[in-house]
C-alpha positions as CSV (number, residue, x, y, z in Angstrom):
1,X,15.0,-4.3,8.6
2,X,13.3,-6.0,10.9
3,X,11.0,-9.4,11.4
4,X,9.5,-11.6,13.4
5,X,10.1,-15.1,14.0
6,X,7.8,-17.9,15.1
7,X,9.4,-21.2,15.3
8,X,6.4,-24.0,14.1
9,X,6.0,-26.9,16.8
10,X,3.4,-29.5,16.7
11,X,2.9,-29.4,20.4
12,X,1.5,-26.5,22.4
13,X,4.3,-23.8,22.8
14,X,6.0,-22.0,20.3
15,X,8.7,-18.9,20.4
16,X,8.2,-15.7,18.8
17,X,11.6,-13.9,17.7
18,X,11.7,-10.4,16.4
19,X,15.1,-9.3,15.1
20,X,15.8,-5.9,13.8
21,X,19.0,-4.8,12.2
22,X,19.5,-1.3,11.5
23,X,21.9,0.4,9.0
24,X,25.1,-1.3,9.6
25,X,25.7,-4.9,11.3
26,X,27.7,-5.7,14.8
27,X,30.8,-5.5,12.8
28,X,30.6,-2.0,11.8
29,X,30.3,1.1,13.3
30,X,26.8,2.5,14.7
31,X,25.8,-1.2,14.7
32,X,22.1,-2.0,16.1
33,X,20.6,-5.8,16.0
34,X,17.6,-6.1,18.8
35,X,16.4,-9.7,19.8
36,X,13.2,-10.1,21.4
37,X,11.5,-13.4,22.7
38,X,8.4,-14.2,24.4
39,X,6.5,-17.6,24.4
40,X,3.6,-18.0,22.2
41,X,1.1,-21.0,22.5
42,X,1.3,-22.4,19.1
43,X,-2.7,-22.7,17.1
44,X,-2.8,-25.1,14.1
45,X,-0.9,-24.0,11.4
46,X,-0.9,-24.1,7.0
47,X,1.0,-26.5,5.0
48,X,2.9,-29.7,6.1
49,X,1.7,-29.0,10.1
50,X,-2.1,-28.3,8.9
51,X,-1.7,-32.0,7.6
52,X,-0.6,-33.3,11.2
53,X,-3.4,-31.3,13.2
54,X,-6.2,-32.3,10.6
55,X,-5.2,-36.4,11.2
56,X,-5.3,-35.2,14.9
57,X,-8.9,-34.5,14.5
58,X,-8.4,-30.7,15.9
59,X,-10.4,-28.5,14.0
60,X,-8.8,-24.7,14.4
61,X,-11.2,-22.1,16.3
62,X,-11.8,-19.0,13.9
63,X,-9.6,-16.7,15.9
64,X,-6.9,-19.4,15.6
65,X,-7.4,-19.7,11.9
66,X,-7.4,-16.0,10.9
67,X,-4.4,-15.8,13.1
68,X,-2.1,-18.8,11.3
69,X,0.5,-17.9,9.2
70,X,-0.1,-18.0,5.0
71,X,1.6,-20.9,3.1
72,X,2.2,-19.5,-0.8
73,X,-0.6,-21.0,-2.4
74,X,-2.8,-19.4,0.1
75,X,-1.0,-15.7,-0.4
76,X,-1.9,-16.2,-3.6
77,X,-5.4,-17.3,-3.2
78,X,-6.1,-14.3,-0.9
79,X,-5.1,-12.0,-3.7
80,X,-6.8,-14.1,-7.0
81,X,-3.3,-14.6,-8.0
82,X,-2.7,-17.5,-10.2
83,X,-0.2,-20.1,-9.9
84,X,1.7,-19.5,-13.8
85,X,3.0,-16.2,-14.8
86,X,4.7,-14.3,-17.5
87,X,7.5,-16.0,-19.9
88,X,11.0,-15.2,-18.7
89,X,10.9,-13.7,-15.7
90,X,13.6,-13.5,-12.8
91,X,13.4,-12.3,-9.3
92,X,16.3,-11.1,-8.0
93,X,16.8,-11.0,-4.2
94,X,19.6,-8.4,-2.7
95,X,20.9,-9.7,1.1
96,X,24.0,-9.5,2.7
97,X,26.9,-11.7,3.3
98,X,26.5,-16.0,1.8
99,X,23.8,-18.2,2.6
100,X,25.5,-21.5,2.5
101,X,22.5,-23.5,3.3
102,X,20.0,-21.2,0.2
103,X,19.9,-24.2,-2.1
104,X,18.4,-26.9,0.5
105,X,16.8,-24.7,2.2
106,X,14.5,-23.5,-1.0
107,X,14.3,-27.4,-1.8
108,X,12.9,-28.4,1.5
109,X,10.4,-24.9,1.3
110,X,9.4,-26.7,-2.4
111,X,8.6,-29.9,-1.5
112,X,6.8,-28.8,1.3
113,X,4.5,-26.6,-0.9
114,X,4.7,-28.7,-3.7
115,X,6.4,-26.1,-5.7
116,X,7.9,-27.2,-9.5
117,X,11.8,-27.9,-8.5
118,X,13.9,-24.6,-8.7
119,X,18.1,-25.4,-8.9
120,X,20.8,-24.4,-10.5
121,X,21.4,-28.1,-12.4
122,X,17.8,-26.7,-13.9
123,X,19.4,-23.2,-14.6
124,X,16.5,-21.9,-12.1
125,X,18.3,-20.6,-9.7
126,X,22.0,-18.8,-9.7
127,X,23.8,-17.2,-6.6
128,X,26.1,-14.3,-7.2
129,X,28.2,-11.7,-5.6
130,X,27.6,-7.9,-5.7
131,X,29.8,-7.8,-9.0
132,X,27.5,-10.5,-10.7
133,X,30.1,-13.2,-10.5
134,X,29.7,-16.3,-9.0
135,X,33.1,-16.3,-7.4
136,X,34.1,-15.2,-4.6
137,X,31.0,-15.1,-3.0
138,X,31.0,-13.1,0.6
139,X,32.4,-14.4,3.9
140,X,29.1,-16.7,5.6
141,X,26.8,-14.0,7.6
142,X,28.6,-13.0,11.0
143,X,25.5,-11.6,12.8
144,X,24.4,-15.0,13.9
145,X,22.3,-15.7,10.9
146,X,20.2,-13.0,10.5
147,X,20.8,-11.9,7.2
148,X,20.7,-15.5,6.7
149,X,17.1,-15.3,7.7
150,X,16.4,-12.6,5.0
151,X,18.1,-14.0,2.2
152,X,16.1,-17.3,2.9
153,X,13.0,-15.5,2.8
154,X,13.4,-13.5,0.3
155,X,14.1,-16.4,-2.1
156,X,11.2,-18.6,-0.6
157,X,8.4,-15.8,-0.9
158,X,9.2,-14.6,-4.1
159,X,9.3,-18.5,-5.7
160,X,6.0,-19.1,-3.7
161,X,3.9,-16.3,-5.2
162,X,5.8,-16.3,-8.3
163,X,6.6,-20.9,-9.0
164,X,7.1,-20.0,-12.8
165,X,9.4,-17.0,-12.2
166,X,13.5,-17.8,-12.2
167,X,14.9,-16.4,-8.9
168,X,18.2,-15.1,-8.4
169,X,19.8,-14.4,-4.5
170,X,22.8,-11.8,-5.4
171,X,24.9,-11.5,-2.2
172,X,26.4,-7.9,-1.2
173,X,29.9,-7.8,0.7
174,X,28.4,-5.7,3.5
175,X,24.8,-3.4,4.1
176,X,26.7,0.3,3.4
177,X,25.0,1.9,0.6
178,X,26.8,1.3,-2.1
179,X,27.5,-2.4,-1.8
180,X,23.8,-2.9,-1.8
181,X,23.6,-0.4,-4.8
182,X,26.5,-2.7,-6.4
183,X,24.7,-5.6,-5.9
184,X,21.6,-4.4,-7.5
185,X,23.2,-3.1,-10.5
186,X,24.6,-6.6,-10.9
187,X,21.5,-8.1,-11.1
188,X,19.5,-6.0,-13.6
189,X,22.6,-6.7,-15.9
190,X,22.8,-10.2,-14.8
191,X,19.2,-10.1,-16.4
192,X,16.8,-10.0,-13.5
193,X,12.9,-8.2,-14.3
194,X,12.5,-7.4,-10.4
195,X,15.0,-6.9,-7.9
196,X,13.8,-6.9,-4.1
197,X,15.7,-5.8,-1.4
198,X,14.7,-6.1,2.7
199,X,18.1,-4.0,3.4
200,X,16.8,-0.6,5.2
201,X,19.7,1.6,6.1
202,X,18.3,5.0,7.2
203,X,18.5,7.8,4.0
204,X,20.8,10.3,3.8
205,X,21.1,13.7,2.0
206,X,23.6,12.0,-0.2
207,X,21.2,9.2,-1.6
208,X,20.0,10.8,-4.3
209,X,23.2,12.8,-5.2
210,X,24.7,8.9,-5.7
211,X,21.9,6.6,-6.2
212,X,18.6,8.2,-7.7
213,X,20.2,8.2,-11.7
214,X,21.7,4.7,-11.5
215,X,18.6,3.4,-10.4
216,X,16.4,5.3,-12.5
217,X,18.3,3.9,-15.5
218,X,17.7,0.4,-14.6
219,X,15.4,-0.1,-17.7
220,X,14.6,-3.9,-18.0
221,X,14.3,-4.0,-14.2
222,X,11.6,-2.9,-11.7
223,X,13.1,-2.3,-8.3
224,X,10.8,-3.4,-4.9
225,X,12.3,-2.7,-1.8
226,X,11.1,-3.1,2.0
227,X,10.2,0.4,3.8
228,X,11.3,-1.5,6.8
229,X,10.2,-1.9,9.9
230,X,9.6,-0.2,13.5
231,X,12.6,-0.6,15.5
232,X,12.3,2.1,18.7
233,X,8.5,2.2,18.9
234,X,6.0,-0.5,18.2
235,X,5.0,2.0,15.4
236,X,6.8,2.5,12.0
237,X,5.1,6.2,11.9
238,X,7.6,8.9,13.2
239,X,11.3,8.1,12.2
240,X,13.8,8.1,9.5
241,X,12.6,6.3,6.2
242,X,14.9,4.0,4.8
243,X,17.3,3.3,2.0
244,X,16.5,2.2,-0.8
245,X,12.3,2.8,-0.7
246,X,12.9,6.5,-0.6
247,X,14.6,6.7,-3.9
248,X,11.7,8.2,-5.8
249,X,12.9,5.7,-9.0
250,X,12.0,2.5,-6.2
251,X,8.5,0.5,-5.3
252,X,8.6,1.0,-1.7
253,X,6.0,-2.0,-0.4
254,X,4.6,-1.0,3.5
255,X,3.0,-3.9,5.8
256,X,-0.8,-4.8,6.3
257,X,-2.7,-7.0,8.8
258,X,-4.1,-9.8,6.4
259,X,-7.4,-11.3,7.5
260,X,-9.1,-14.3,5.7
261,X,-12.1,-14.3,3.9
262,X,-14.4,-17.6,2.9
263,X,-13.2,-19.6,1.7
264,X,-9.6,-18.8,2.0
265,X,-10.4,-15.5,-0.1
266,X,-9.3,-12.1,0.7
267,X,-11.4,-10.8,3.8
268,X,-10.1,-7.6,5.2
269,X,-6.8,-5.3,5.6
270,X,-6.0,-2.7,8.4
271,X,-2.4,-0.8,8.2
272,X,0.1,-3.2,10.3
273,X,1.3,-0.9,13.2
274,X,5.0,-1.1,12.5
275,X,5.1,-0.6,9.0
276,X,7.3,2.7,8.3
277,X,5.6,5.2,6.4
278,X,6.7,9.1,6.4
279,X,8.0,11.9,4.3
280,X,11.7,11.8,2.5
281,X,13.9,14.5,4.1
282,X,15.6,14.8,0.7
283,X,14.2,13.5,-2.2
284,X,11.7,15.0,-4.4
285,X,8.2,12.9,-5.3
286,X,8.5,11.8,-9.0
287,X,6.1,13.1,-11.1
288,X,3.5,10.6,-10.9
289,X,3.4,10.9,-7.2
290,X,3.4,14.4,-6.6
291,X,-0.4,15.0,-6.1
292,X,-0.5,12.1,-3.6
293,X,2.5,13.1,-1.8
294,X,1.5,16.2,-1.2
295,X,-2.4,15.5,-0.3
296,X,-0.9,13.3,2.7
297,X,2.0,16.3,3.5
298,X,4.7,15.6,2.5
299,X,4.6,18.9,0.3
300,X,7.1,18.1,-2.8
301,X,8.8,14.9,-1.2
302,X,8.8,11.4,-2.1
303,X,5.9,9.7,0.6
304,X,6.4,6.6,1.4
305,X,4.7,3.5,0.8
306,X,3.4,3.3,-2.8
307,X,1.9,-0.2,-2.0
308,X,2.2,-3.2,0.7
309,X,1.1,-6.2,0.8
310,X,0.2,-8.7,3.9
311,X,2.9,-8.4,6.5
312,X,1.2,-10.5,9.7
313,X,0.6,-12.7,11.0
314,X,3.2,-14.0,8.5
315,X,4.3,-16.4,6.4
316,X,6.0,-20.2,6.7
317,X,9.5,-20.5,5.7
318,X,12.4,-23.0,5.7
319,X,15.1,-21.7,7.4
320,X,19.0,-23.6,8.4
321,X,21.7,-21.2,10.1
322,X,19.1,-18.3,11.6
323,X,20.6,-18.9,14.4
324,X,17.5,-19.6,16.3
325,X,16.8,-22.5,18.4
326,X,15.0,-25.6,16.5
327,X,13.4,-24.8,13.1
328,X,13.7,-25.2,10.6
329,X,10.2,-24.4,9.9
330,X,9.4,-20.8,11.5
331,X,6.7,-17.8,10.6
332,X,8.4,-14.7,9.0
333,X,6.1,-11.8,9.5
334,X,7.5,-7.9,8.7
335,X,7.9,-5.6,5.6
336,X,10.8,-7.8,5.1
337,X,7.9,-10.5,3.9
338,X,5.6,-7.8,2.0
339,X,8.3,-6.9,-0.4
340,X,8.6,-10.2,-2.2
341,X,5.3,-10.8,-2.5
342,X,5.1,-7.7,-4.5
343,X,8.2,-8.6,-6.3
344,X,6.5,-12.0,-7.0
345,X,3.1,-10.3,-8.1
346,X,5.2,-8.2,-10.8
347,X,7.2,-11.5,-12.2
348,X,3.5,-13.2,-12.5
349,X,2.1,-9.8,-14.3
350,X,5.4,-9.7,-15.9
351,X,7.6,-6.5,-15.4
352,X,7.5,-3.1,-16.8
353,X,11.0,-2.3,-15.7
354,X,11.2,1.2,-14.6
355,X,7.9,2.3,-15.7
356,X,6.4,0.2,-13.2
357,X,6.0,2.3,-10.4
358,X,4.5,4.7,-12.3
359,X,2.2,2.2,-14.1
360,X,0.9,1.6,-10.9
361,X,-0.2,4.9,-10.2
362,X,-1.9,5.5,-13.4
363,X,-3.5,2.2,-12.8
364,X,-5.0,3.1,-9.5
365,X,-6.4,6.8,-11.2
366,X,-8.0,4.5,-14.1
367,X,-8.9,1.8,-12.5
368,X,-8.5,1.9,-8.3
369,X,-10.9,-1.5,-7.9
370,X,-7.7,-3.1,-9.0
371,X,-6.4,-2.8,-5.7
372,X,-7.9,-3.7,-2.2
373,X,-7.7,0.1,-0.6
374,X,-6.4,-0.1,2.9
375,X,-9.0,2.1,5.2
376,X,-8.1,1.1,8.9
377,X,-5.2,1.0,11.0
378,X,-2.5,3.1,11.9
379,X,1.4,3.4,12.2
380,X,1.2,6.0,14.8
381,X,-1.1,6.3,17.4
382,X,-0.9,10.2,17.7
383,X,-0.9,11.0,14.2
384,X,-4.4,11.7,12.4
385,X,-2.7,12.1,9.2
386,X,-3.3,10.4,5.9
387,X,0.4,10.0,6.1
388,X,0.2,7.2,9.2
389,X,-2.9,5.9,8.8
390,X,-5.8,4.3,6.1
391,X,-8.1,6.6,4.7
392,X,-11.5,5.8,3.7
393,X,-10.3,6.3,-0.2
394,X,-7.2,7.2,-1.9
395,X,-3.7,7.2,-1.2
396,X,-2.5,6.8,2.3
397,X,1.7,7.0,3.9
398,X,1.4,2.8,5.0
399,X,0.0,1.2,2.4
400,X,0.4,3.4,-0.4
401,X,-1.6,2.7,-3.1
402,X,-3.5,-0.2,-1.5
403,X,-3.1,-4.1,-1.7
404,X,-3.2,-6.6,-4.8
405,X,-6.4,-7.3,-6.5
406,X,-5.4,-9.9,-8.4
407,X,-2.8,-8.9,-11.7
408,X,-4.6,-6.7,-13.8
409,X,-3.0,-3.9,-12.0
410,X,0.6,-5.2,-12.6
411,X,-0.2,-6.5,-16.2
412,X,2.3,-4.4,-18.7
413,X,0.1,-2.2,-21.3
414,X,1.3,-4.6,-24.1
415,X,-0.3,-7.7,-22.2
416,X,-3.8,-5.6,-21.4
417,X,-3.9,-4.8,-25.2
418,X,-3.4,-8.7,-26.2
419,X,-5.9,-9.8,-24.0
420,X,-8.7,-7.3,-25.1
């Protein structure tokens, strides 16, 4: 898991942070959290700032625009999204360890955006532990607030593309494997239609032995989860994938480069360079995936992506206890912001539970201009594979299956036959 940081300033300078946490945190064995800064001068930037530079009299240059962060509404305009969704829908978020500050910090990120209020007093919101209780919840993050940072972003993103969906942050005790696979469990019973996850610990040759049939039994409930991010190399191509994306029964969601179009439309995509992408060591493709997987390689394994969504140059969040200096206004940018953006696309469409994934695929056979295909870029500079790297048409390793084109993709068959 890994993203970037950019702390919002009105003045000239601003810090980029990229934190990457690998399979286990500082308190467990084979721990690996890497922190790197560098100063950034600061362009005008979306929302609540936008407002400040604009009384300023600035007007942004058109390199500085297409390089500002995306508030929600304007995610959602560069992917014809609309702002109401499906009936009774809940996003589920899966992080680690308690956000104490989750509540005011998804208040603050609403008023900013001027987002319908989203609480527990208005049964919008719940916080629960791995065993879908709301007591005890788990110790406050000790990594210095970086699994803060994902649980806050998780919760904000998937609101923001999704205002009418109910959103739910269930806490795991710890990042092993089957606390996270607890924790998503408790909330397809606890009644969530999505479930996203940021929480990338490398696969093992025991994943599917323990994980594949629980998941794939998750009925009501389509899973989305992160395929993380680059963490020895600035490119995601050419390492292990990650837990849980390369569970053939899970949406694994890869990074793009999002540029703006006029005005404030879609413009372009190129693969985002540290977006993971690669073959499963272990698990088989499912069958709606096998003729892709195996055009890019990966012979009869899963391949992942199946589809991404804007990763950089990021998106503004509200974020107390990251740990970082100032805030609490900062740019998230990573696979870490991708996945709930598709989790919040699916809560608009309204889910399809497990059948979602392969909805998706049949979707992009019957009708492929529902997606924006991804044809530039790479993930690894000395690969030339389909599997690293956008193809002029079909399916490619980063991006999968392409991009939103607005929800007609997502839409569940029963809500494409009403509407004909």
């Amino acid at each position: 898991m890994c993203l970037r940081l950019l702390q919002l300033l009105t003045g000239r300078c601003a810090l980029i942070v990229t934190l990457c946490v690998g399979a286990a945190l500082a308190a467990t064995p084979a721990a690996r959290a890497d922190v790197r800064l560098s100063p950034l001068s600061a362009g005008p930037s979306t929302g609540a700032l936008a407002a400040r530079m604009s009384t300023a009299g600035r007007t942004p240059s058109a390199r500085e625009s297409a390089e500002q962060p995306f508030s929600p509404g304007q995610i959602r305009a560069a992917y014809s999204l609309p702002s109401k969704g499906a009936a009774r829908q809940t996003i589920a978020v899966v992080s680690v360890f308690d956000d104490p500050y989750i509540q005011s910090d998804l208040n603050a990120y609403s008023r900013m955006f001027g987002l319908p209020r989203c609480t527990g007093a208005n049964h919008c919101f719940r916080k629960l532990n791995q065993g879908g209780s709301t007591k005890p919840l788990p110790p406050k993050d000790p990594s210095g607030g970086q699994w803060i940072t994902e649980s806050s972003l998780g919760v904000e993103l998937a609101r923001g593309v999704c205002p009418t969906c109910k959103i739910m942050l269930v806490e795991a005790n710890t990042t092993f494997k089957g606390d996270v696979a607890a924790a998503i469990e408790a909330a397809s019973k606890a009644g969530a239609t999505v479930v996203v996850t940021s929480i990338t610990p490398t696969e093992d040759a025991f994943d599917g032995k323990f994980y594949e049939r629980p998941f794939s039994l998750l009925r009501r409930t389509a899973v989305v989860a992160a395929t993380g991010d680059a963490q020895l190399s600035p490119f995601g191509y050419g390492q292990d994938i990650n837990f849980p994306s390369s569970l053939p029964a899970v949406i694994a969601v890869g990074g793009t480069h999002l540029n703006r179009g006029k005005p404030g439309r879609y413009g372009s995509e190129h693969v985002w360079q540290a977006s993971v992408s690669g073959c499963s060591r272990y698990n088989k493709a499912p069958s709606w995936q096998a003729k892709d997987a195996a055009k890019v390689g990966c012979g009869s394994k899963r391949a992942v992506a199946d589809i991404a969504a804007m990763a950089d140059p990021g998106a503004i969040v509200h974020i107390t206890g990251s740990g970082m200096p100032d805030g609490p206004l900062f740019v998230a940018s990573g696979s870490s912001v991708a996945a709930p953006i598709i989790a919040g696309v699916i809560g608009l469409a309204g889910s399809d539970g497990s059948k979602e994934a392969q909805l998706l695929y049949q979707r992009a056979i019957s009708h492929p201009r529902w997606f924006h295909h991804v044809s530039s870029g790479s993930n690894g500079p000395e690969c030339s594979k389909p599997i690293c790297k956008g193809t002029r048409s079909g399916y490619n390793g980063p991006t999968g299956l392409g991009t939103p084109n607005g929800l007609a993709a997502f839409l569940p068959p029963k809500t494409h036959a009403r509407r004909r």
